[in-house]
N, C-alpha and C positions, 0 to 999 in steps of 0.2 A: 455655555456650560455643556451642551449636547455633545456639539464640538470635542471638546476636551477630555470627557468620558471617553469617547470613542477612540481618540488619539490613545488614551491612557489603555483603554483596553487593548488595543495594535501593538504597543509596546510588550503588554504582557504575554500577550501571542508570541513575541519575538523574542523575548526573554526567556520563555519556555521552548521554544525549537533552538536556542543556545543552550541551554540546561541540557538539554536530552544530547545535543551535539558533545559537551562538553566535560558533562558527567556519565553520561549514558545511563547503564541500570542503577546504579548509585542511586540517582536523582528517582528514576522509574519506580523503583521497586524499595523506596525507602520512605517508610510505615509512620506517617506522622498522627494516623489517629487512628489506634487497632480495631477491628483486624483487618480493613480492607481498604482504608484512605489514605493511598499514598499520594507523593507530593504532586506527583504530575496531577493526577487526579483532580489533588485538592485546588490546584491552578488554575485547570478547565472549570470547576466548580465554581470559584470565583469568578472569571470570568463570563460565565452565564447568566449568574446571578446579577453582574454590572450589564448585562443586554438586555436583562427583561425589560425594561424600563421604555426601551430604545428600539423593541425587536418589531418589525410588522412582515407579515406573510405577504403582503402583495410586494413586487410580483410575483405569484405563487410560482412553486415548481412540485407539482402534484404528484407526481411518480415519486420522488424524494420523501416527500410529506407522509403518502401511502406507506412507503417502506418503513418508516417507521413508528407508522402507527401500527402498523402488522406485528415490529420486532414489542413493541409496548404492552400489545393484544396479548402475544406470547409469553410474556415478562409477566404477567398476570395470571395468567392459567397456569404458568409453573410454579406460581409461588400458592396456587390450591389444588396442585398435585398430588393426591396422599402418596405417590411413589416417589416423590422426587422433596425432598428434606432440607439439604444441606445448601439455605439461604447464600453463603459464600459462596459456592460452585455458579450459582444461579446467577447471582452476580457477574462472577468474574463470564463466565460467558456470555453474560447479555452484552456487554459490552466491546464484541463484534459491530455492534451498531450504535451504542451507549456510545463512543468516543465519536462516531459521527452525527447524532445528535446534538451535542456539546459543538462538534464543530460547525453544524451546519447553523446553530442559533448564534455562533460566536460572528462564521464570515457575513452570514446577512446582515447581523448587526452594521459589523465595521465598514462593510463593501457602499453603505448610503454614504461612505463619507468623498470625494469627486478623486480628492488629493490621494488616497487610499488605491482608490480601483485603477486612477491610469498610472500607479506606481508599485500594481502588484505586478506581472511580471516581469521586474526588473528587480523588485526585492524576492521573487522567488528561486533568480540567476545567482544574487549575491549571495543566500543560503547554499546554494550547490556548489558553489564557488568555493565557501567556507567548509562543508564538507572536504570536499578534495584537497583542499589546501592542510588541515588538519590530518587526512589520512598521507600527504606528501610526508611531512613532517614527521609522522609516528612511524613510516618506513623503515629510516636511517635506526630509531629508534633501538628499533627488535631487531637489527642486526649489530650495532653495535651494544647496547644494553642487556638484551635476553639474548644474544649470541646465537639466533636462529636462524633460518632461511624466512624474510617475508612473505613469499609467493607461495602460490601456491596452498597454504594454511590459512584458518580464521583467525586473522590476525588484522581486525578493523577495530579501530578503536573507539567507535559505537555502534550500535545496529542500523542506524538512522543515516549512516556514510553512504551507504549501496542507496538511499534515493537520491541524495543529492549526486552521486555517479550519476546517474539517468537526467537528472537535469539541467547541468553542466554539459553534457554531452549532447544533450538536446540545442541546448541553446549554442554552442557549436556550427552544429551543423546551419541552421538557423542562421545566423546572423557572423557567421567572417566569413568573411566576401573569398577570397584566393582561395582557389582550389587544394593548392600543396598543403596550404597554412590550417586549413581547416581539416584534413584528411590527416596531417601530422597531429593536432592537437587531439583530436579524436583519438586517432592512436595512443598519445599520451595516458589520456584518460582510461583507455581501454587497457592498457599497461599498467595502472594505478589497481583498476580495478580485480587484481591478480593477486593482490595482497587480500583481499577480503576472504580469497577460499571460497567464493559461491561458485559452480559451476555455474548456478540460475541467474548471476550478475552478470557473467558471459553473455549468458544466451542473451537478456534482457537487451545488452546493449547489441547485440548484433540484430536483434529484430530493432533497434530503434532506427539503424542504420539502414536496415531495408525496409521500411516501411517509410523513411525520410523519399529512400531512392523513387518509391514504388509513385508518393505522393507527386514529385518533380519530374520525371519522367513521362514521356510520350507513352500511347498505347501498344504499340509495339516492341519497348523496350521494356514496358509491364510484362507482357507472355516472357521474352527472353527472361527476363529478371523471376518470374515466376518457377519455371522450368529448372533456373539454377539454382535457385531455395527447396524443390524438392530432390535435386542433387545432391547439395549441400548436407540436407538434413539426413539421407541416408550415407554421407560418409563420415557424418559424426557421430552417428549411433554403429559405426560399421568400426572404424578405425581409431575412437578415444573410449578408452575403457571407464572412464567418469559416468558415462552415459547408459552405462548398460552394468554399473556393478550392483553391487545388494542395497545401497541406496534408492535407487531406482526401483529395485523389486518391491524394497517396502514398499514407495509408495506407492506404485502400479496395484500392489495388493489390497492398502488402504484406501485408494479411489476405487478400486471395485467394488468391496466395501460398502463403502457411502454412497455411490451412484445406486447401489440393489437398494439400500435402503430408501432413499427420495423415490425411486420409483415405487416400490412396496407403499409411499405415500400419494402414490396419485400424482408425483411433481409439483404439485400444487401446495398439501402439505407440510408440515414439519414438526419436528418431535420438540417442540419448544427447549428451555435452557436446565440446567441441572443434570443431563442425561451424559450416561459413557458414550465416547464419538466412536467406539467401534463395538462390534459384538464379541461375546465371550471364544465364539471359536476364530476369529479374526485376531482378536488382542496374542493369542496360542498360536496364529501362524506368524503373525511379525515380530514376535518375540526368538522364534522359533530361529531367524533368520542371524541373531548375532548370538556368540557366545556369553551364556552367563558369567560374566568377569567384569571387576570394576569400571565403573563409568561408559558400561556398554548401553546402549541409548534402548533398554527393558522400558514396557510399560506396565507395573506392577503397582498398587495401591489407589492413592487416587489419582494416578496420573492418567487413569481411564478417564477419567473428565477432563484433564489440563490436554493431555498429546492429541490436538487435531488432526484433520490428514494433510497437514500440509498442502491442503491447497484455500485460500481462505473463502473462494465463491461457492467452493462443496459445502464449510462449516458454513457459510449462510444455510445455503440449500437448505442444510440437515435440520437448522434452528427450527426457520419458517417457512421454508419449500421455494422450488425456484424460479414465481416469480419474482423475489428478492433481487435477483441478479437482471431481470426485468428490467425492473421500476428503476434499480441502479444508474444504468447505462442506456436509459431511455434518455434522461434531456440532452446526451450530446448529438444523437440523431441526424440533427441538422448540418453538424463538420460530415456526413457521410453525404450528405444530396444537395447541400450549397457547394459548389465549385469555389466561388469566393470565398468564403472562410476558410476552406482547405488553402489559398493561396496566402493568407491572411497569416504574416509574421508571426504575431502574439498568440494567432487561437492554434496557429500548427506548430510553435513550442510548446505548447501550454499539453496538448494533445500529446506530443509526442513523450514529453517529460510523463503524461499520464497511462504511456501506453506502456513503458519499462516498467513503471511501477504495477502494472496488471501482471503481466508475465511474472515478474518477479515474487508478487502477492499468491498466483497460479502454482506455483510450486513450493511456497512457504507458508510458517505460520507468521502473519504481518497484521492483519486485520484485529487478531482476536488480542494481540497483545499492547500494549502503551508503548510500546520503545520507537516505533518509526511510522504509526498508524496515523498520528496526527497531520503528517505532510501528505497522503495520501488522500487525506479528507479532504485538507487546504487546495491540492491545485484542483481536486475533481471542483469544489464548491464555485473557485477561482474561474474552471474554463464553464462552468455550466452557466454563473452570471455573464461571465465577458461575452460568451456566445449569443445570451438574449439580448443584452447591449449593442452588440453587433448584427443584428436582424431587428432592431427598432422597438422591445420592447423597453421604456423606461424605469429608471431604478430612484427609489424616492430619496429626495436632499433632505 
């Protein structure tokens, strides 16, 4: 019976990262029980409620645990805030960590099942597989269909595409042997990903790519390789104007922003959930920056709670302070000071599909919202169990 739960619930995991694939905000942002249970939600919701049952904390992973008892601590105190009111707002922000709570009691759950954990990352490849294959397909699309140029524009055909880019490409590198064949496909990939319109899915993959090199490479081909990333990076801020237009200044303005604020908190603190993510004279200088004219991306009403900075580890920070971003990225520790795991097929895709998706998270909002949040939880939960697997702590059948 145990068995079968657990299968049942894996399926439903997998039914909802094609939902979100396949419908995209549709599915996300479509209100099956008002004002604030939409369907993805209601999915994860389900879904946890079939783990209780099932769910055990050993083997603990304490920084995780911490983290979000912290963001719960907080979830608490804002909701007997007398300045802070509007339950919805409260909501939708706690669930920066709320979608990885759901996920971290959904993967423990399923991860005790044997046939599960040595077949997740290869069902994590076939997800990125299915991403790219569907954004191949929607290409032809918008140029024959909507009669557009695809490149260059946000033209992905769900939000959740640009992760599975990162790990499609990850596993790439990873795992085809030929040098051409592998450096071409990559390419591919990196060509696909031109249709999305992110500059930050560029970046994303181009640090996956060096930091693949940085991992496989001798020490001395580290410095060279090092030396040419800070070349690099001053000929793209120098010579592609993406990189240096009013895009950028927003948010260079907005992370000044929210860095003075976390500090004004000790770094330790945080202004719990329901609050505007910027101040009243900051909302005036980034507004400042595009003309008032339709569909100009204003932050007026209450989009002072919805418009983060765009970067999703600052909208931690700001919730509960930054050891958030701590407790996060403490259990992979060990892929930094085992030489062997770094060498290790599964845990250095698994890491490197997780590193795109940082970068990527570092210059968007991804965390705080349902549309591609849940794969980011999945492979983090994914490498942090396979890592303790893989340095001998055992996971209960």
């Amino acid at each position: 019976m145990k068995s079968k739960v657990i299968k049942g619930i894996s399926f439903l995991l997998a039914l909802d990262l094609v939902f979100l694939l396949a419908f995209a905000k549709s599915y996300s942002t479509l209100t099956l029980f008002p004002p604030f249970f939409y369907a993805h939600d209601v999915m994860l919701l389900i879904m946890v409620l079939l783990c209780i049952p099932y769910f055990k904390f050993s083997p603990r992973i304490r920084s995780i645990e911490l983290l979000f008892l912290m963001a719960i601590f907080y979830l608490i105190y804002s909701f007997f805030n007398p300045g802070i009111e509007n339950v919805e707002i409260i909501l939708r922000q706690f669930m920066i960590f709320g979608y990885g709570i759901c996920l971290y009691v959904i993967m423990k759950s399923v991860f005790i099942n044997k046939t599960i954990r040595k077949n997740f990352a290869q069902s994590v490849m076939y997800f990125g597989l299915a991403c790219v294959t569907v954004q191949i397909l929607y290409i032809p699309f918008v140029f024959l269909y909507e009669g557009k140029n695809p490149f260059f524009e946000r033209w992905y055909f769900s939000p959740i595409i640009m992760m599975g880019i990162f790990i499609l490409a990850s596993y790439i590198l990873l795992n085809v042997k030929d040098k051409l064949l592998k450096n071409i496909l990559f390419a591919s990939v990196f060509i696909v990903s031109f249709s999305t319109g992110h500059d930050s899915t560029y970046l994303s993959l181009s640090m996956i790519y060096i930091a693949y090199l940085f991992v496989v490479s001798s020490r001395n081909h580290r410095i060279i390789l090092t030396m040419s990333l800070f070349i690099a990076i001053v000929l793209v801020f120098y010579f592609i104007p993406s990189f240096t237009d009013v895009n950028v200044k927003w948010r260079l303005l907005f992370w000044k922003d929210s860095l003075l604020r976390i500090a004004n908190n000790y770094f330790i603190f945080g202004d719990g959930f329901g609050i505007p993510y910027g101040t009243e004279e900051t909302i005036k200088n980034l507004n400042s920056l595009y003309p008032d004219v339709p569909k100009s991306p204003r932050i007026i009403g209450d989009e002072i709670y919805l418009t983060a900075p765009h970067n999703s580890f600052l909208s931690m920070a700001i919730h509960i302070g930054i050891l958030s971003i701590v407790f996060l990225f403490y259990p992979i520790k060990e892929f930094f000071t085992n030489k062997s795991l770094r060498m290790d097929k599964e845990i250095l895709f698994l890491t490197l599909s997780l590193f795109g998706m940082v970068v990527f998270c570092a210059f968007n909002v991804i965390l705080e919202l349902p549309h591609s949040s849940s794969i980011f939880w999945i492979v983090l939960f994914g490498l942090i169990f396979k890592l303790s697997e893989k340095i001998g702590i055992p996971s209960d059948e």
